[in-house]
C-alpha positions, 0 to 999 in steps of 0.5 A, a space after each residue: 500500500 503506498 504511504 501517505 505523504 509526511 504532511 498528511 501523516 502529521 496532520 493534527 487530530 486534536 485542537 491542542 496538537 495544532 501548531 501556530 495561529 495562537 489569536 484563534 485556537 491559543 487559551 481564551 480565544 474564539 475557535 478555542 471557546 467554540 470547541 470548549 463550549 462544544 458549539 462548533 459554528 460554520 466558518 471559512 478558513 483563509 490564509 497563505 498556502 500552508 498555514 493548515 486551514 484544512 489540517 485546522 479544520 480537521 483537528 476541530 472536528 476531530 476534538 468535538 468527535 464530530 463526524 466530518 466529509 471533506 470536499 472540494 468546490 471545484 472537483 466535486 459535484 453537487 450530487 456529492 454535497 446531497 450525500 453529504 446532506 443525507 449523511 448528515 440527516 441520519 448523523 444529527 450533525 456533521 462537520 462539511 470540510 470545502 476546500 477551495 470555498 471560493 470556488 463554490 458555484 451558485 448551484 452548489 451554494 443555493 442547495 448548501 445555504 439552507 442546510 448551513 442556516 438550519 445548522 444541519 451541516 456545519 460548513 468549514 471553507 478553506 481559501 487562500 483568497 481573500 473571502 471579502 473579494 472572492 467569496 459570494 455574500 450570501 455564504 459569507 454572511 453566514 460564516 465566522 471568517 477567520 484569518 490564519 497568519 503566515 507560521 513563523 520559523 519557530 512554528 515550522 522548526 516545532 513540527 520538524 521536530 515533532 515529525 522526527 520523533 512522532 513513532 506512529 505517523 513520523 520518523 520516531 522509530 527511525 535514526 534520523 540526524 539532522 544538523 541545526 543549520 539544516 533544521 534553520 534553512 528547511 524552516 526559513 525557506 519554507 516562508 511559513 508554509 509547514 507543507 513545503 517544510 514537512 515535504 522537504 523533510 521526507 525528500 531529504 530523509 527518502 533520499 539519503 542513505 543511512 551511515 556505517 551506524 545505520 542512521 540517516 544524517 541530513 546536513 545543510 546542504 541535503 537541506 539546500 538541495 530539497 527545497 531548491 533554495 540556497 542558505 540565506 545567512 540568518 541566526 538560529 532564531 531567524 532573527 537576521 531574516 527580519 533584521 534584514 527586512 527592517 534594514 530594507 525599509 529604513 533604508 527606503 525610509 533614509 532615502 538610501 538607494 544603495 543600501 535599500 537595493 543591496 538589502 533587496 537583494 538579500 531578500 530576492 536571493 531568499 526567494 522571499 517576495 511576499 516580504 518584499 512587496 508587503 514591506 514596499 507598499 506599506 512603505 509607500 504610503 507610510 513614508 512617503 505618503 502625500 509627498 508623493 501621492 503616485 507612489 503608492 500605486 505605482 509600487 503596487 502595480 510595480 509588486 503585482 507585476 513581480 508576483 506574476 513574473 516570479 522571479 527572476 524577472 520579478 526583480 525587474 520592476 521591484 528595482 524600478 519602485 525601490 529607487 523611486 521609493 528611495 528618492 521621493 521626497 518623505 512625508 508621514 502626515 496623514 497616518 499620523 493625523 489618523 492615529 491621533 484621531 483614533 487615539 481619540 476615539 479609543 479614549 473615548 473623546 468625541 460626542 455627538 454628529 452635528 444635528 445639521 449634518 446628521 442624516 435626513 433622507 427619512 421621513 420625519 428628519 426635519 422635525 427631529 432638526 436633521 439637516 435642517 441647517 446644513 450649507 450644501 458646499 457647491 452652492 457657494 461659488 467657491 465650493 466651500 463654506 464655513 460650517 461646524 463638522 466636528 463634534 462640539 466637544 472637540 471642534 477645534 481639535 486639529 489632527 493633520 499636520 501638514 509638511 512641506 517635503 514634496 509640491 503636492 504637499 505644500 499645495 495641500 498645506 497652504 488650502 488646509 492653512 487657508 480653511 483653517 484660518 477663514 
């Protein structure tokens, strides 16, 4: 009988053995009260491939000993859903896994709808999209959504380990050496993906002939050769990953092209462009923001761009952004003046919408006094008119701080400072 692959064998069977995503399944959260209180709801699962929304989902039902189908919305038919259904009516309840949840077509969704309001079947849909693009309403509306993150380096060296001395579904029984920096580089190139990690692990282990002392010994460059990725220098916590990844955005911060290029390049040998465009964007819009508004999109276009050529050519149009980003003129007004405006929020600093720009598209608004005393802007041969917008409690505060490192700024400086001082 030919053996299921190192990822399927390890696969959790209990909400306990499941590694990573602490904010949902750690003590105290959501999905973890939901099997505590034995009251599994429907939900979809999303997240980067490899992150064990399916292998999640699994180990939830398994928990509650709940009887469990999986399926897939583009491979199976709706015939395969009604027997699930069937099964279901004759169980009480059962736990329907959908792979591929996006994917669901409307005649699958309309028979699936009632069953999952009627909590016959408890759906968990599992997507690498994400589901408030990808995902029709009507099933979404019906579902807890729930982000899985990206695993850390510390999670995939946790279920290296756990594969290596696991007897039943794992190499426990065998004699298997693996050096430190091998465990490392089989856990930073996975990029959080455990099923990359694990699928290396059983190349590696499959492919080395055991020693004199009959043991497989898997060294760093066993470990190279199975993922296809050459060592990326990093320390054994994988810190230097992320020092490298600040190091890239302060460089760009700095206005430092050769620093900022050079660090890239660290990142592109890594194969890690997932990092690379996250860190761009943010960067864009972080700091350099209004000094150069077309900065954004055009570092957004420029990192899709990467993502569909791949590497190497995505290092083309990267390069092109890196030094625009690097050479803009900086500005970081306008999340600042967010943040103190939610600081205000949070503390609980507001009060009351003006009644005059309260809504009054109702019957009866008029006499509540909404709207009534409302200036309309484009009435007024300048299109501006002074009237109160803020709360009363804070109508004077100011939150934007205008700077004048870039043209567009400045130009947004003096209209600000102009209605301010009007």
């Amino acid at each position: 009988m030919k053996q299921k692959p190192l990822a399927f064998q390890m696969r959790p069977e209990h909400i306990d053995e499941i590694i990573g995503q602490e904010h949902l399944v750690g003590e105290g959260k959501i999905i973890r009260r939901m099997v505590t209180a034995k009251r599994l709801a429907s939900m979809i699962l999303f997240g980067p491939p490899g992150t064990g929304k399916t292998s999640m989902a699994i180990a939830l039902a398994k928990s509650l000993a709940m009887p469990v189908k999986t399926l897939n919305a583009v491979t199976d038919k709706k015939r395969d859903m009604e027997i699930v259904v069937e099964e279901a009516k004759m169980t009480g309840q059962l736990v329907l896994i959908l792979d591929e949840v996006h994917r669901l077509d409307k005649a699958k969704q309309d028979f699936l709808l009632p069953h999952l309001e009627s909590n016959l079947v408890i759906m968990i849909g599992c997507t690498t999209s994400n589901p408030y693009h990808s995902i029709n309403p009507a099933i979404r509306s019906r579902c807890h959504l729930f982000e899985l993150h990206r695993l850390t380096t510390e999670h995939v060296k946790q279920a290296i380990q756990r594969a290596l001395k696991d007897e039943v579904n794992g190499y426990g029984s065998s004699s298997i050496y693996i050096s430190e920096k091998a465990l490392d580089h089989f856990a930073f190139s996975a990029n959080g993906d455990l099923r990359a990690a694990l699928n290396g692990l059983e190349l590696a282990v499959a492919s080395t002939p055991e020693n004199e002392e009959k043991q497989i010994s898997i060294t760093l460059t066993t470990a190279e050769e199975c993922m296809q990725k050459k060592s990326f220098s990093h320390d054994k916590n994988g810190d230097a990953h992320y020092d490298v990844l600040s190091a890239f955005q302060k460089s760009i911060r700095g206005s430092d092209v050769d620093a900022a290029l050079h660090y890239l390049a660290r990142l592109v040998e890594a194969g890690d462009l997932e990092s690379i465009g996250r860190r761009m964007v943010v960067t864009a819009y972080e700091d350099i923001g209004l000094a150069n508004p077309q900065a954004g999109p055009r570092t957004l276009t420029a990192v899709q761009a990467a993502e569909r050529l791949g590497f190497p050519e995505a290092r083309i149009p990267l390069a092109v952004a890196i030094i625009e980003l690097c050479l803009s003129p900086k500005s970081n007004s306008a999340y600042k003046a967010l943040d103190k405006a939610l600081q205000d929020v949070r503390s609980g600093k507001g009060g009351e919408v003006p009644a005059h720009i309260k809504d009054a598209h109702y019957a009866g608004a008029q006499t509540l006094g909404r709207g009534t005393q409302y200036q309309y802007p484009h009435d007024h041969e300048s299109g501006w008119v002074r009237q109160q917008y803020l709360p009363e409690a804070i109508k004077h505060k100011q939150y934007y701080e205008p700077k004048a490192t870039g043209k567009f700024e400045q130009a947004m400086k003096q209209v600000y400072e102009r209605i301010k001082k009007d």
